[in-house]
C-alpha positions in Angstrom: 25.9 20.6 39.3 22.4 19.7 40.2 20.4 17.6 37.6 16.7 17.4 37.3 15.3 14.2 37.2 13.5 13.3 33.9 9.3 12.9 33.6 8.3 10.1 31.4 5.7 11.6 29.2 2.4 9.6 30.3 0.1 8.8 27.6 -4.2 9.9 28.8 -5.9 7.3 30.0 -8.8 8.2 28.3 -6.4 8.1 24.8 -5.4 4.6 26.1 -9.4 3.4 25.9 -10.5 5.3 23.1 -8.5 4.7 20.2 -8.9 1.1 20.5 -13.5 1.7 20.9 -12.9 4.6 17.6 -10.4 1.8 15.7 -13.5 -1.1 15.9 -16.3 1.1 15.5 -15.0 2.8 12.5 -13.6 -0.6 11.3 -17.0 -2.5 11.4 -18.5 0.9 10.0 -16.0 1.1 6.9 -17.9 -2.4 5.7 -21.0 -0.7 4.8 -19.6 1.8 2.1 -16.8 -0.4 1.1 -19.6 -2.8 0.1 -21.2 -0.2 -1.8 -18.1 0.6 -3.6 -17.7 -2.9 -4.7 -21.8 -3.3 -6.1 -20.6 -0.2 -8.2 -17.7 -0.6 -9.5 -15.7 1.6 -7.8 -13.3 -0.5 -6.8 -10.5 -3.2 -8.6 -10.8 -6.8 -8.3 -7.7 -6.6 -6.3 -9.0 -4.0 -3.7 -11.8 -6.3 -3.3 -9.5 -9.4 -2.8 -7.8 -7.2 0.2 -10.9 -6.3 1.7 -12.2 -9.5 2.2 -9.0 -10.5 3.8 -9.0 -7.6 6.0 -12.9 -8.2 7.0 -11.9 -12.3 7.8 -12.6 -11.7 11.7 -15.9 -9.8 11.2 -16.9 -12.7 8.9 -15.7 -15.4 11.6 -17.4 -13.4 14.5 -20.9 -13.4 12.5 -20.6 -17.0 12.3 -20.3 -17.4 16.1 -22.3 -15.1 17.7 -25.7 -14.9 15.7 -26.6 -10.9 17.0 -23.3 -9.8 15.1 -24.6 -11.9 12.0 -28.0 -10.2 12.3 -26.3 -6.6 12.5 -24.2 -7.3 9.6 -26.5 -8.4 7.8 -29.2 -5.3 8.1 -26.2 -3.1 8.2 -25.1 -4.4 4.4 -28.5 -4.1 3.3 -28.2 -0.7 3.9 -25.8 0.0 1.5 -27.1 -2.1 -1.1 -28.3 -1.1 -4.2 -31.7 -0.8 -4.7 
């Protein structure tokens, strides 16, 4: 009785290197309607509490590299009211 040997199922690469550039971009992206959410009301006071404990390391990377501070910062005003 012969048996076959077994192929590991292989993830893409190009999977592999996506999914991590689609998590941040959408990630850093998701700030600018969240923010409009919160100037209207839309969300609770605890919502609000989560996201700015989920947005910490965009905070603390604005404060170190000054570029990232400046894109925030036109990217918020975006969704600001008027």
């Amino acid at each position: 009785m012969s048996t076959k040997p077994t192929r590991k199922r292989r993830i893409p690469t190009p999977l592999v290197v996506m999914a991590p550039v689609v998590f941040v971009i959408v990630y850093v992206l998701s700030l600018g309607p969240l923010f409009w959410m919160a100037t209207h009301g839309r969300v609770s006071i605890r919502t609000l509490q989560l996201v700015q404990v989920l947005f910490v390391p965009l905070a603390w990377l604005g404060d170190k590299i000054p570029w990232v501070e400046y894109f925030l910062d036109w990217y918020m005003r975006l969704w600001a009211p008027s």
